[in-house]
N, C-alpha and C positions, 0 to 999 in steps of 0.2 A: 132553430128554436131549441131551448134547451127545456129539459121537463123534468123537473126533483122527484124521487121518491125513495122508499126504504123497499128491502129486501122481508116477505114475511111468506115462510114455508117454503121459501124457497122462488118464488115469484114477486115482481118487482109490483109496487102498489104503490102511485103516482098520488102526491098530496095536491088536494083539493077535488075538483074534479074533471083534472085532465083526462083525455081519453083520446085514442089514437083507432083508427078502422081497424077492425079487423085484418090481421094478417098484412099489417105493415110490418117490412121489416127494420129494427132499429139494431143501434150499436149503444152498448155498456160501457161507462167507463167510472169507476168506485170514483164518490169526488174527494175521497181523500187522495187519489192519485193527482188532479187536477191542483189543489191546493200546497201541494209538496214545494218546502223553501230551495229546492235545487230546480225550480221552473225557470225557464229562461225569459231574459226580458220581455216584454212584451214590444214587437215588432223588429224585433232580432234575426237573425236568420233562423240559427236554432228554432226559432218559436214558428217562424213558417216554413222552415223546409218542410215539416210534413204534407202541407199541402201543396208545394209545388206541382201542376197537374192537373190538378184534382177539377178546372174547369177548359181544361185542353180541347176539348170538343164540342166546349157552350160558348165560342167566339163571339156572337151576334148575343148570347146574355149578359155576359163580363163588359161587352161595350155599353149594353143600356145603362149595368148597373155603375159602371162608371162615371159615365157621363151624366146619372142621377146623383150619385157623389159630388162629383165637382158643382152641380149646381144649386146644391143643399148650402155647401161650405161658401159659396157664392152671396146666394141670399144671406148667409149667416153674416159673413165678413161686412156685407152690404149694412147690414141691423146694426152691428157694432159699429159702425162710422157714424150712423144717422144719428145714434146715442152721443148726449154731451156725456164728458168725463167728469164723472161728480167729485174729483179729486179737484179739481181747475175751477 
């Protein structure tokens, strides 16, 4: 989940009224870093090597979340055939 806000004294002030527990800890990243024209494509390597890993030890999570994937794109592919082409 991603959560906007601006920097004010010094401390980050989340627009609207996100709000996170107490003594979570997050990670910062300015989104003008994010938005930068030298971003790599989106599903490139470059664009995921950072996380290569990063669920190396959530084996039995990466499989539900998968296998909830393929079944989303499933029903979806299913929805689109069931639709006439209102080109035709």
């Amino acid at each position: 989940m991603v959560y906007r806000g601006k920097i004010q004294n010094g401390v980050v002030v989340f627009n609207g009224t996100s709000r996170l527990p107490e003594g979570t800890e997050v990670e910062i990243v300015p989104a003008a870093a994010t938005d930068s024209p030298n971003k790599p494509r989106r599903g490139s390597l470059e664009a995921i090597l950072p996380f290569a890993g990063m669920w190396a030890d959530q084996a039995e999570e990466m499989d539900r979340s998968l296998a909830e994937l393929r079944q989303m794109k499933a029903e979806e592919l299913r929805r689109q055939l069931s639709q006439p082409d209102p080109q035709l």
